[in-house]
N, CA, C and O of each residue as an XYZ file, in Angstrom:
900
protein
N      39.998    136.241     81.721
C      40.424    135.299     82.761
C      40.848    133.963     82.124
O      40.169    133.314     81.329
N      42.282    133.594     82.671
C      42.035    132.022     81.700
C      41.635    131.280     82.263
O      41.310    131.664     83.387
N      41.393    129.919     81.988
C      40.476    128.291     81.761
C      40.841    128.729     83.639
O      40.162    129.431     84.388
N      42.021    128.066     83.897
C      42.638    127.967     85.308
C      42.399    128.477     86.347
O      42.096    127.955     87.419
N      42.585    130.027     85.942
C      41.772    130.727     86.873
C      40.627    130.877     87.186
O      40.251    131.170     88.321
N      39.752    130.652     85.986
C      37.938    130.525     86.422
C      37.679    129.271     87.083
O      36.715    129.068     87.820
N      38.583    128.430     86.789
C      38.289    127.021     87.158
C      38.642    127.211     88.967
O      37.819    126.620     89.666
N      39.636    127.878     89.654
C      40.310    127.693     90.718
C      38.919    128.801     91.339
O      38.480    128.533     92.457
N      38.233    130.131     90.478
C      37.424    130.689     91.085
C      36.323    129.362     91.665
O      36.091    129.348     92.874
N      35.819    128.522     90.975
C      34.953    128.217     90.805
C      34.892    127.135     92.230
O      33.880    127.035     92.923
N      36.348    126.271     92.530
C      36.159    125.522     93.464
C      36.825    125.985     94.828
O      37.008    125.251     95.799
N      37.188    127.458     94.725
C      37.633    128.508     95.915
C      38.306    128.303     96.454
O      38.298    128.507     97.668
N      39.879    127.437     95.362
C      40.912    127.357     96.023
C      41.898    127.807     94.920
O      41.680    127.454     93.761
N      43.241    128.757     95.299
C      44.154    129.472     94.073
C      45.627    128.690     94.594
O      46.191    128.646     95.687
N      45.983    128.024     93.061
C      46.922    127.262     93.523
C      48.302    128.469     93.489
O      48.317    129.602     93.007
N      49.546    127.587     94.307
C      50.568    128.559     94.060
C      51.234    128.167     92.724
O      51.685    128.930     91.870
N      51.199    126.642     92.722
C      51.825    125.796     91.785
C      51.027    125.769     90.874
O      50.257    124.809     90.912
N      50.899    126.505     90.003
C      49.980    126.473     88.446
C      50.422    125.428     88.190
O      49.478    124.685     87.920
N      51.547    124.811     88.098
C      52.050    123.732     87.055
C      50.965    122.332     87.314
O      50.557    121.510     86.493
N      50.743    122.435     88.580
C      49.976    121.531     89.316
C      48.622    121.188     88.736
O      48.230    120.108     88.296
N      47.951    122.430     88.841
C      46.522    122.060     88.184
C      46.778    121.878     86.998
O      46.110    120.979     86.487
N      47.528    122.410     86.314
C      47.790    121.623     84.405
C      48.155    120.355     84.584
O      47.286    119.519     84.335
N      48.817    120.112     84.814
C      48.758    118.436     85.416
C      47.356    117.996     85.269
O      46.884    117.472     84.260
N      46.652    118.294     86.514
C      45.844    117.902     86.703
C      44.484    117.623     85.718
O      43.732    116.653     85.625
N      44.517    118.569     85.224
C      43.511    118.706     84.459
C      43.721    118.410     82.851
O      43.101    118.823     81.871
N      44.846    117.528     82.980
C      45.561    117.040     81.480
C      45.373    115.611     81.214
O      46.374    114.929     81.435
N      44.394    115.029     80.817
C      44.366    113.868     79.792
C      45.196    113.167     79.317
O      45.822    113.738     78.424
N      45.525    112.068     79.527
C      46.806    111.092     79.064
C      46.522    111.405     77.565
O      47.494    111.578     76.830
N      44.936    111.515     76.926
C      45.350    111.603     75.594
C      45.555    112.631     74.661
O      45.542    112.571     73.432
N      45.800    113.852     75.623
C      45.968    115.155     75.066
C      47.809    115.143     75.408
O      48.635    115.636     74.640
N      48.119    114.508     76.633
C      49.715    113.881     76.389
C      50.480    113.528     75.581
O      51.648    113.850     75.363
N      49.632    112.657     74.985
C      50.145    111.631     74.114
C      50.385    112.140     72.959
O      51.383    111.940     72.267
N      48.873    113.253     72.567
C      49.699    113.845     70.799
C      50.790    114.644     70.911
O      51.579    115.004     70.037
N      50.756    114.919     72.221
C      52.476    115.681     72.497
C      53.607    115.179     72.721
O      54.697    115.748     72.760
N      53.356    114.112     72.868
C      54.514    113.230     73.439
C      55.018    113.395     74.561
O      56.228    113.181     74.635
N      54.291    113.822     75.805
C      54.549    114.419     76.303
C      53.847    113.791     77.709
O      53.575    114.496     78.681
N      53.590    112.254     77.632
C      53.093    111.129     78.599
C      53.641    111.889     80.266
O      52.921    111.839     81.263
N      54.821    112.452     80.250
C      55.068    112.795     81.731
C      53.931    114.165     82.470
O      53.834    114.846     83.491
N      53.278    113.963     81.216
C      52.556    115.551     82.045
C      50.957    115.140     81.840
O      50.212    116.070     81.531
N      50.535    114.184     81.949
C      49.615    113.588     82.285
C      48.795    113.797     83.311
O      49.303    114.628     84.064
N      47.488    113.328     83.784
C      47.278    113.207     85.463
C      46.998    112.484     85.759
O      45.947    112.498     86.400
N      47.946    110.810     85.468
C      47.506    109.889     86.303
C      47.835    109.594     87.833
O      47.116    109.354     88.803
N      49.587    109.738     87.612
C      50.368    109.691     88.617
C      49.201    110.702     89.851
O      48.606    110.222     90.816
N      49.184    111.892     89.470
C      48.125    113.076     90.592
C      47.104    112.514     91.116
O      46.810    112.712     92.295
N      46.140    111.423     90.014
C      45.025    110.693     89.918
C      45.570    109.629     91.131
O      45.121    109.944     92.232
N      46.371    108.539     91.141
C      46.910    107.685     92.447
C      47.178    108.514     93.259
O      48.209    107.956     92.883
N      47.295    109.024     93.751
C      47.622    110.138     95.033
C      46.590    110.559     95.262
O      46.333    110.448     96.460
N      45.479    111.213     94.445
C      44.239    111.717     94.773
C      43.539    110.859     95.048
O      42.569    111.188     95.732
N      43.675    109.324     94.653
C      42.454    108.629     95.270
C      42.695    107.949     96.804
O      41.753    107.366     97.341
N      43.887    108.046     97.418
C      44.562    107.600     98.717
C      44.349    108.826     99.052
O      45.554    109.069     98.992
N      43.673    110.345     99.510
C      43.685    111.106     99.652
C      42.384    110.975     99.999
O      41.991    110.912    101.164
N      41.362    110.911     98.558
C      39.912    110.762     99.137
C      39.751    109.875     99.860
O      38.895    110.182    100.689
N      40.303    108.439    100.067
C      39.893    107.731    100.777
C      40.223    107.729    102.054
O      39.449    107.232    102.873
N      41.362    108.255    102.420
C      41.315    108.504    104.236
C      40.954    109.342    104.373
O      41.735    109.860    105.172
N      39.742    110.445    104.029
C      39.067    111.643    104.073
C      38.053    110.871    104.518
O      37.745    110.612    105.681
N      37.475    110.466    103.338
C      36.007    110.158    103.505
C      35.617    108.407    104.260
O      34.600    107.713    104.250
N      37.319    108.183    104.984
C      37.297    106.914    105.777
C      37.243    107.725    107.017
O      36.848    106.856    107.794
N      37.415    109.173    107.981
C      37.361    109.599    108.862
C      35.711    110.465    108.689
O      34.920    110.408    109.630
N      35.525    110.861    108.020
C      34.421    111.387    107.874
C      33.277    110.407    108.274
O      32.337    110.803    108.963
N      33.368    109.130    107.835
C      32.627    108.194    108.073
C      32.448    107.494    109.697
O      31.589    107.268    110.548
N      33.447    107.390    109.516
C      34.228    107.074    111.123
C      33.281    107.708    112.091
O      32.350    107.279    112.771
N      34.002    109.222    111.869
C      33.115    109.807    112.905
C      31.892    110.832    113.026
O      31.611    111.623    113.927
N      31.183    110.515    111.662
C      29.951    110.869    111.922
C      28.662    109.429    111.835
O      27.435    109.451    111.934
N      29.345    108.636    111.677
C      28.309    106.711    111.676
C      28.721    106.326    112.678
O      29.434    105.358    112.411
N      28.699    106.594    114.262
C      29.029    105.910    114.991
C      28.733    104.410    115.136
O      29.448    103.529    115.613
N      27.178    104.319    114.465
C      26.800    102.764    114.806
C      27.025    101.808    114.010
O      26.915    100.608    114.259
N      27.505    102.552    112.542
C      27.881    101.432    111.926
C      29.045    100.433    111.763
O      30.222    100.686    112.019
N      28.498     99.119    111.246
C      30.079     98.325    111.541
C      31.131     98.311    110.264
O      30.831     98.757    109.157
N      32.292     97.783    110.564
C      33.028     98.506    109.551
C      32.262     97.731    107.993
O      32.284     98.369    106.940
N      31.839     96.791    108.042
C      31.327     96.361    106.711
C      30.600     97.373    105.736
O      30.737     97.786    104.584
N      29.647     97.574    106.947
C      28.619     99.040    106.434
C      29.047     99.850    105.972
O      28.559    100.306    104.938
N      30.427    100.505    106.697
C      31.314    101.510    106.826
C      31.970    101.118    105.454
O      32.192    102.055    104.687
N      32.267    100.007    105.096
C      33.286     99.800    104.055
C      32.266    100.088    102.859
O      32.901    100.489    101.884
N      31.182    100.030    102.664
C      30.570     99.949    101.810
C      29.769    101.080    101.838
O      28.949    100.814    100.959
N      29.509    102.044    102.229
C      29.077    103.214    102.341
C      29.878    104.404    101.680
O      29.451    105.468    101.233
N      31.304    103.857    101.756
C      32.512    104.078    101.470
C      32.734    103.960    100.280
O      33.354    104.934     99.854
N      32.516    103.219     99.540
C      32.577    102.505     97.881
C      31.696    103.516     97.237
O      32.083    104.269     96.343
N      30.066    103.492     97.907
C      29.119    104.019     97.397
C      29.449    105.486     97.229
O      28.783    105.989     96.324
N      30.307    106.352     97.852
C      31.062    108.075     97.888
C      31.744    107.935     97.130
O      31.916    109.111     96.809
N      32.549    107.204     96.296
C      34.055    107.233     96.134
C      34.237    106.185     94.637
O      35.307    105.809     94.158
N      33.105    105.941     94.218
C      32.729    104.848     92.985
C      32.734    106.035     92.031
O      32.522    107.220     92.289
N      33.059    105.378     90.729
C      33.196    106.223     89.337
C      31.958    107.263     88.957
O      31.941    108.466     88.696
N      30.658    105.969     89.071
C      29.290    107.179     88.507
C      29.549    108.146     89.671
O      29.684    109.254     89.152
N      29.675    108.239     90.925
C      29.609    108.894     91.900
C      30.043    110.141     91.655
O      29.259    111.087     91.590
N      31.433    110.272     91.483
C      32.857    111.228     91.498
C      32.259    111.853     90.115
O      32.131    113.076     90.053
N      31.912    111.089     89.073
C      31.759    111.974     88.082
C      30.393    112.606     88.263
O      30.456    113.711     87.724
N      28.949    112.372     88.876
C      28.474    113.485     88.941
C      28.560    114.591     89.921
O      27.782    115.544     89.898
N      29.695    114.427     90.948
C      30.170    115.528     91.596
C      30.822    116.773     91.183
O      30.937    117.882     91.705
N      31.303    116.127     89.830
C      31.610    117.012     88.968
C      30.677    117.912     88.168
O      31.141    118.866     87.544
N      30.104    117.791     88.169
C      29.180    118.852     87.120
C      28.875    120.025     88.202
O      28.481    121.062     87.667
N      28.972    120.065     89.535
C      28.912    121.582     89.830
C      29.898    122.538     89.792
O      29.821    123.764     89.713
N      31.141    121.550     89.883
C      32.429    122.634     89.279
C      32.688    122.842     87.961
O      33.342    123.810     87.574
N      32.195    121.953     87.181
C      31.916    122.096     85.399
C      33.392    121.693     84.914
O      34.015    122.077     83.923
N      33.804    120.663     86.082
C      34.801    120.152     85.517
C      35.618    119.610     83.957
O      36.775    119.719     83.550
N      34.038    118.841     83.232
C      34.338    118.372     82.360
C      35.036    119.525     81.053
O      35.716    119.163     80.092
N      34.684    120.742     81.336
C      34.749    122.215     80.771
C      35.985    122.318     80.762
O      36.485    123.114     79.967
N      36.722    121.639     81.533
C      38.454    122.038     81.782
C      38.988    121.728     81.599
O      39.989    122.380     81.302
N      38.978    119.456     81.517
C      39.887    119.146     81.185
C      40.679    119.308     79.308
O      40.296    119.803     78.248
N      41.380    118.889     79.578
C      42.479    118.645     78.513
C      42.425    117.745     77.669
O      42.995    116.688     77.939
N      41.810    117.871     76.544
C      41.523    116.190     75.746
C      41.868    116.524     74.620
O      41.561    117.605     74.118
N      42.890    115.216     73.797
C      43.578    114.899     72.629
C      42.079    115.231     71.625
O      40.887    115.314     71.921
N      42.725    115.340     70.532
C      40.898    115.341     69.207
C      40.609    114.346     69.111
O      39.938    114.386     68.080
N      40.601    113.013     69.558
C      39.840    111.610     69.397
C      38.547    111.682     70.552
O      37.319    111.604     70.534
N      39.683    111.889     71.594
C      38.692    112.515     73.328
C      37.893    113.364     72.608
O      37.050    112.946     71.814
N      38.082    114.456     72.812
C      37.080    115.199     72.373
C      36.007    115.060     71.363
O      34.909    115.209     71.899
N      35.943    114.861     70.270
C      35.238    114.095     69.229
C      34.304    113.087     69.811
O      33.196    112.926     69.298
N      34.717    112.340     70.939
C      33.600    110.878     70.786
C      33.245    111.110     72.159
O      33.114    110.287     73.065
N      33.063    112.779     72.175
C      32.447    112.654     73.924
C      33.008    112.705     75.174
O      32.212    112.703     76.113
N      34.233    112.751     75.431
C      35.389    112.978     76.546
C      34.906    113.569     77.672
O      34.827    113.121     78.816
N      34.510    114.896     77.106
C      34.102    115.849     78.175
C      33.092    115.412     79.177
O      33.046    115.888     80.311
N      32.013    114.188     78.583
C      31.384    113.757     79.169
C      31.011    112.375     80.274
O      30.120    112.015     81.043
N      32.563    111.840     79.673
C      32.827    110.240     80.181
C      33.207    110.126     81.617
O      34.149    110.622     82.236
N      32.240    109.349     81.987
C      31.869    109.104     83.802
C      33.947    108.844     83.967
O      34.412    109.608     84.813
N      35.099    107.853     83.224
C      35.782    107.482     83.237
C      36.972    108.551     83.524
O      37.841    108.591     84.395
N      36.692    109.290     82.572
C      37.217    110.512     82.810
C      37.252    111.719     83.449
O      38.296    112.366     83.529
N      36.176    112.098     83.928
C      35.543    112.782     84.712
C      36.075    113.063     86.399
O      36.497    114.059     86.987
N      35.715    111.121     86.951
C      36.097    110.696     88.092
C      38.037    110.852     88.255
O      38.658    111.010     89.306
N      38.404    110.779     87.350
C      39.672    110.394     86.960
C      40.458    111.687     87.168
O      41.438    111.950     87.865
N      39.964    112.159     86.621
C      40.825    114.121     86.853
C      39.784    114.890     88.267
O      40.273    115.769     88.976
N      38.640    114.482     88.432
C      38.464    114.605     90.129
C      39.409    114.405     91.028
O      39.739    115.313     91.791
N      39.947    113.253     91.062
C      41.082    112.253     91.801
C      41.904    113.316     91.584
O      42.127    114.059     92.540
N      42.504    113.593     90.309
C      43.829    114.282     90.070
C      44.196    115.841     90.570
O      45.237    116.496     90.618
N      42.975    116.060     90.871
C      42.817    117.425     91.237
C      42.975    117.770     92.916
O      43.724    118.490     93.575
N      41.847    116.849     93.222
C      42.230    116.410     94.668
C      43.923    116.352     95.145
O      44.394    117.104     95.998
N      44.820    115.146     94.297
C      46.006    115.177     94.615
C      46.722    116.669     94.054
O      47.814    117.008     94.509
N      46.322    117.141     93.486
C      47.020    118.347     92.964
C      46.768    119.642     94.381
O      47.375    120.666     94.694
N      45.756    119.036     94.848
C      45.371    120.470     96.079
C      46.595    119.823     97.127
O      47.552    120.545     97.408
N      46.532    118.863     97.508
C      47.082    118.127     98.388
C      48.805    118.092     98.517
O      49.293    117.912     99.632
N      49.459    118.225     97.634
C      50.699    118.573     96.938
C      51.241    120.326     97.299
O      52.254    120.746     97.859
N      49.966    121.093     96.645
C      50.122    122.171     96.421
C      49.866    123.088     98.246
O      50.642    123.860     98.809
N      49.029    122.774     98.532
C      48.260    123.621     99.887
C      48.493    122.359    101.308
O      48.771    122.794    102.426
N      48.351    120.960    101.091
C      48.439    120.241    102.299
C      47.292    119.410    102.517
O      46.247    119.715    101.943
N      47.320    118.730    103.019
C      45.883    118.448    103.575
C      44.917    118.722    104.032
O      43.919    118.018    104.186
N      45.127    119.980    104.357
C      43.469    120.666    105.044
C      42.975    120.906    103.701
O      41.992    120.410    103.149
N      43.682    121.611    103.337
C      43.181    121.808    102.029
C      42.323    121.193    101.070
O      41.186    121.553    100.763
N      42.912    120.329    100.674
C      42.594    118.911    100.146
C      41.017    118.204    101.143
O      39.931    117.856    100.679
N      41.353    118.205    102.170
C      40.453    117.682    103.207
C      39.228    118.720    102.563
O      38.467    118.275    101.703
N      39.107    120.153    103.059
C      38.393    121.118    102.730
C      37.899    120.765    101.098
O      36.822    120.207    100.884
N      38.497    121.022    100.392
C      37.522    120.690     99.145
C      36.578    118.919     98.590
O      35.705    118.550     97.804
N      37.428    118.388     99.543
C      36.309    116.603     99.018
C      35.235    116.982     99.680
O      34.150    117.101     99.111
N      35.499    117.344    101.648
C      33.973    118.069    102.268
C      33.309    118.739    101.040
O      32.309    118.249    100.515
N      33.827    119.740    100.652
C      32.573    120.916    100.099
C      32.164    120.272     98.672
O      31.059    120.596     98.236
N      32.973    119.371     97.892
C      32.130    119.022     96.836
C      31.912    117.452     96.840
O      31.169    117.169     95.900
N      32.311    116.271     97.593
C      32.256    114.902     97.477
C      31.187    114.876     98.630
O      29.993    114.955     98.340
N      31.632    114.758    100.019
C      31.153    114.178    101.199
C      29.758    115.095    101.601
O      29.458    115.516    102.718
N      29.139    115.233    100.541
C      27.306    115.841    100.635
C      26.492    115.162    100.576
O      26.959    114.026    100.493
N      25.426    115.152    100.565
C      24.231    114.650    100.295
C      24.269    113.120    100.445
O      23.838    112.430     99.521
N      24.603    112.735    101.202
C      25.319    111.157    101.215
C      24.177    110.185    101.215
O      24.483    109.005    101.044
N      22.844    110.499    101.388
C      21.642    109.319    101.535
C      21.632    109.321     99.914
O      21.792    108.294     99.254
N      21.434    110.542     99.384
C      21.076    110.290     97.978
C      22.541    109.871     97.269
O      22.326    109.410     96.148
N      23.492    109.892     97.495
C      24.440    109.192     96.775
C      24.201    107.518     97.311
O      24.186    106.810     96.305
N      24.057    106.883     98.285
C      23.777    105.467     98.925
C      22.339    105.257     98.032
O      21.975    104.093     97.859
N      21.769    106.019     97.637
C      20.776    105.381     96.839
C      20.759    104.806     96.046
O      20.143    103.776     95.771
N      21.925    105.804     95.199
C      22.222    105.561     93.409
C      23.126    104.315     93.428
O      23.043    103.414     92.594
N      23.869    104.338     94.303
C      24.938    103.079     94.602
C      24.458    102.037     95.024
O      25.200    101.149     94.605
N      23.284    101.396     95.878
C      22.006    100.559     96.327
C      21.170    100.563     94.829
O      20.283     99.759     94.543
N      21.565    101.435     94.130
C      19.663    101.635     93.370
C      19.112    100.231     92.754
O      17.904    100.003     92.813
N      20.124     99.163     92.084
C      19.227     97.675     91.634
C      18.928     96.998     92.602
O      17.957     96.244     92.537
N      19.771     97.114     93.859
C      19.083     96.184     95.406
C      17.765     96.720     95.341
O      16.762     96.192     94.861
N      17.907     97.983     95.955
C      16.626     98.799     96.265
C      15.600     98.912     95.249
O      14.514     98.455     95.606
N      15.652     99.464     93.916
C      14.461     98.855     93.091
C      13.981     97.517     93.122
O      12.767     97.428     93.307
N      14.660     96.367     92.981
C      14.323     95.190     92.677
C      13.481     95.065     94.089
O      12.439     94.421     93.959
N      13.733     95.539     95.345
C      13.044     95.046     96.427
C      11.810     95.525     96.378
O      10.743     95.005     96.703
N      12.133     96.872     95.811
C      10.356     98.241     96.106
C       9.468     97.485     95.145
O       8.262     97.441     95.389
N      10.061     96.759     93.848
C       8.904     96.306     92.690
C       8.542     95.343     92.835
O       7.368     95.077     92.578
N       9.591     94.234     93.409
C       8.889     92.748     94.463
C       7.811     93.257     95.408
O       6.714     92.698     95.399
N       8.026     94.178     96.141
C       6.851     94.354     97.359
C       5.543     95.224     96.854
O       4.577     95.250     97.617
N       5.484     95.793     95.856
C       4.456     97.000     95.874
C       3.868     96.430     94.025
O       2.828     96.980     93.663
N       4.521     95.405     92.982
C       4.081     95.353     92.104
C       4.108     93.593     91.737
O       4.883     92.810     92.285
N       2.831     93.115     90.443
C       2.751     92.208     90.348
C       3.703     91.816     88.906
O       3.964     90.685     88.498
N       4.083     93.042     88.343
C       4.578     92.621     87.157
C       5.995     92.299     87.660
O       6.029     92.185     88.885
N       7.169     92.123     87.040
C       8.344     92.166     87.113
C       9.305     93.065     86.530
O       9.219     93.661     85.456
N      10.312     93.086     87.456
C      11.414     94.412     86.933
C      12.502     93.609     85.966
O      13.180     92.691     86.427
N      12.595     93.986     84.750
C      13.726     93.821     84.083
C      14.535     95.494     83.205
O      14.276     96.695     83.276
N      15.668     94.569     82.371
C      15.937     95.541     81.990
C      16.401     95.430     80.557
O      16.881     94.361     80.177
N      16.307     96.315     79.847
C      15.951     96.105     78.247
C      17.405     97.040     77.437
O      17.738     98.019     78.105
N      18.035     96.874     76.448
C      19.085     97.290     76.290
C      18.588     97.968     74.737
O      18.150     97.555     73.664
N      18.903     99.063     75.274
C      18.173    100.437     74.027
C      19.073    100.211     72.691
O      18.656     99.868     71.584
N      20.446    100.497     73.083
C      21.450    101.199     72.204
C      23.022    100.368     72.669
O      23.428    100.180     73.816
N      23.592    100.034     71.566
C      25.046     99.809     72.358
C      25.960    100.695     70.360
O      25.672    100.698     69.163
N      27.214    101.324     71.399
C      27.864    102.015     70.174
C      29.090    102.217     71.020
O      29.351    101.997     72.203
N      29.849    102.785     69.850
C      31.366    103.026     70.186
C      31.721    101.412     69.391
O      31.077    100.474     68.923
N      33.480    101.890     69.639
C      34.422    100.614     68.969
C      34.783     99.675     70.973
O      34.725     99.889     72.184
N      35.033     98.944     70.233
C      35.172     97.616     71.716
C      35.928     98.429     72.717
O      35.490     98.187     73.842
N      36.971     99.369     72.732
C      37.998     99.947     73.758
C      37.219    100.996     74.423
O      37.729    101.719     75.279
N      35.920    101.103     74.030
C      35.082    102.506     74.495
C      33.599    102.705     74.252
O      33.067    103.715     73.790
N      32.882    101.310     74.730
C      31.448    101.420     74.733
C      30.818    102.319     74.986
O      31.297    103.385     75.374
N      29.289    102.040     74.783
C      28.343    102.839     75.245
C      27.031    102.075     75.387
O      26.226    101.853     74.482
N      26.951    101.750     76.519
C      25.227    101.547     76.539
C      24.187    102.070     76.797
O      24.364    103.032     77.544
N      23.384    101.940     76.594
C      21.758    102.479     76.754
C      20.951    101.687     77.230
O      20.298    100.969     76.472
N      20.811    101.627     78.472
C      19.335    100.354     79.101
C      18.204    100.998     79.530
O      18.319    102.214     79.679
N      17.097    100.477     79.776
C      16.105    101.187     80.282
C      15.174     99.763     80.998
O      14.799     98.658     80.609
N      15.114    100.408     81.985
C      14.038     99.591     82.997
C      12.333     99.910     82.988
O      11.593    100.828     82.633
N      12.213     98.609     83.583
C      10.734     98.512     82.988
C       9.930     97.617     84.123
O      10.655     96.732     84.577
N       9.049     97.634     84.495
C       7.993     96.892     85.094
C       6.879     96.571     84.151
O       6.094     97.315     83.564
N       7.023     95.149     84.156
C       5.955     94.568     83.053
C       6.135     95.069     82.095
O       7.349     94.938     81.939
N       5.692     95.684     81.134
C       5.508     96.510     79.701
C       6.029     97.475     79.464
O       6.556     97.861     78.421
N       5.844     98.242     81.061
C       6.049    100.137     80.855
C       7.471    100.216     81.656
O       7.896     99.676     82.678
N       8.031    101.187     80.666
C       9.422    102.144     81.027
C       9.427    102.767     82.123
O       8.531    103.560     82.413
N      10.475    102.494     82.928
C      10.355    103.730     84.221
C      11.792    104.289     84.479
O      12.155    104.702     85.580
N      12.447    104.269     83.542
C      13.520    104.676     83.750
C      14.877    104.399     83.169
O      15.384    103.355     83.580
N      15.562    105.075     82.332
C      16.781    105.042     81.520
C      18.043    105.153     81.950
O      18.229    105.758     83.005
N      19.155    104.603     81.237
C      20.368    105.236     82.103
C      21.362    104.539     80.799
O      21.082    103.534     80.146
N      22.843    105.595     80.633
C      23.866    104.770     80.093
C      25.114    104.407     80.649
O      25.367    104.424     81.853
N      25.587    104.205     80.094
C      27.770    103.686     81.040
C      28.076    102.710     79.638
O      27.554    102.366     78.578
N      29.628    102.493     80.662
C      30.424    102.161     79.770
C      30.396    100.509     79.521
O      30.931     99.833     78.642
N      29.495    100.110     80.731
C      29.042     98.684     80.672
C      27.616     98.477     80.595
O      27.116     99.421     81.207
N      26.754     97.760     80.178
C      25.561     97.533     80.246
C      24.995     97.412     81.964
O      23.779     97.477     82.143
N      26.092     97.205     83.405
C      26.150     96.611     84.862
C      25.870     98.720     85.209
O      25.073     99.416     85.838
N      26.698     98.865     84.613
C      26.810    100.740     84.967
C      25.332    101.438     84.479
O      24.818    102.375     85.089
N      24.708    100.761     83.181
C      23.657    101.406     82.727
C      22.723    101.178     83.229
O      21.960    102.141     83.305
N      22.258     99.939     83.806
C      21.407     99.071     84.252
C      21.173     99.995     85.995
O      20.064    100.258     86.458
N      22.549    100.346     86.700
C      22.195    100.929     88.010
C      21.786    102.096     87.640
O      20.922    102.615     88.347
N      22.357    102.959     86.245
C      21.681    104.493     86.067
C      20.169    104.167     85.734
O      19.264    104.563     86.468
N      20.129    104.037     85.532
C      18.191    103.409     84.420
C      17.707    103.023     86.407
O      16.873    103.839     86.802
N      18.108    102.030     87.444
C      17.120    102.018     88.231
C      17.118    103.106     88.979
O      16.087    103.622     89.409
N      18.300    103.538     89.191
C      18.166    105.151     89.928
C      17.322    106.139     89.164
O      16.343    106.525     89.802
N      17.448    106.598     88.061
C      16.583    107.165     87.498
C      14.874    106.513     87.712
O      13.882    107.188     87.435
N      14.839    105.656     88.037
C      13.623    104.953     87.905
C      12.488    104.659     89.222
O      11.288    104.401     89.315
N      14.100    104.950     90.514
C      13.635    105.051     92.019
C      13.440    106.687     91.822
O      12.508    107.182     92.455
N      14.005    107.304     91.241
C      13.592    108.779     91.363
C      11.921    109.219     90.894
O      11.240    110.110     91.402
N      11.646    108.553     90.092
C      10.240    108.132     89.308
C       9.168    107.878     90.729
O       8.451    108.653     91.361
N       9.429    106.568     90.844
C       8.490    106.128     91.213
C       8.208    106.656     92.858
O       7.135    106.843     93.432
N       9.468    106.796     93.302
C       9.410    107.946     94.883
C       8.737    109.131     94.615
O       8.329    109.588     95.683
N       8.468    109.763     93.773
C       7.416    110.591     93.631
C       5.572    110.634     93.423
O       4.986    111.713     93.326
């Protein structure tokens, strides 16, 4: 079976336009050693993200009746934000598919929240192109617009820790910076949160602001137990 086809088994939609999901699932920097910048998936990537967002702006709509649009706007961010999109990916094993130049690949590609979210988007616009909008509609439902309290968590998680460790502890919550690597165009941090002395929780990204919310989510997952 090739890459394409296990990949189209996997999210239970068969395109007509093969050309489409190669697109999609193609890396500007696996482009680039080809010279070959037009077959990219960014262009798919802008289309896919005006796609998710009047999806998951009706979805919202009309299953939050009470909320106001602020809430709404921001409930919205919290579905549709980078850490978000990229761990939506790991049940289609997206990162498995895309297309990455040997620099990508080498320093971790397959795994970068940046990238990840990025050919999500592109894929989305690639259904949307290819099948229509139900279509398109149909797959953000079955793999984005789930579990939505626990995605508002991870997206809340430094409000919401900082409030649970003000009310329930005497020490204080900070956060401590493990590891930083990579060259300046492509960090990596490592933070880990802590109350008083003790660790409760780790996290990395591409900013120390990204690592800092993985480390308290990981850390509300902790201590909610």
């Amino acid at each position: 079976m090739k890459k394409q086809e296990e990949f189209e088994k996997i999210i239970g939609y068969t395109f007509q336009n093969e050309t489409l999901l190669r697109q999609a699932l193609t890396h500007s920097s696996y482009a680039n050693e080809r010279h070959r910048k037009s077959e990219d998936n960014e262009r798919l990537e802008f289309l896919g993200d005006a796609v998710l967002e009047l999806v998951s702006s009706e979805f919202l709509f009309l299953n939050y009746p009470k909320l106001s649009e602020g809430d709404l706007t921001k409930l919205r961010a919290s579905l549709v934000c980078e850490p978000t999109l990229a761990a939506c990916t790991a049940q289609m094993q997206l990162g498995d598919f895309v297309r990455l130049g040997r620099g990508e690949e080498q320093t971790g590609g397959r795994r970068r929240k940046s990238i990840l979210s990025d050919a999500l988007e592109a894929v989305i616009g690639a259904i949307y192109l290819d099948g229509g909008f139900t279509n398109a509609k149909e797959f953000i439902l079955k793999f984005i617009l789930t579990d939505i309290e626990h995605k508002k968590l991870f997206y809340d998680s430094k409000t919401i820790l900082q409030e649970f460790v003000q009310g329930n502890y005497e020490e204080a919550l900070s956060y401590r910076l493990l590891e930083e690597s990579g060259p300046d165009h492509n960090k990596n941090f490592t933070v880990e949160a802590r109350i008083g002395d003790r660790a409760i929780g780790s996290g990395s990204g591409r900013t120390k602001k990204a690592a800092e919310q993985e480390a308290a989510y990981q850390a509300l997952l902790l201590l909610k137990k």
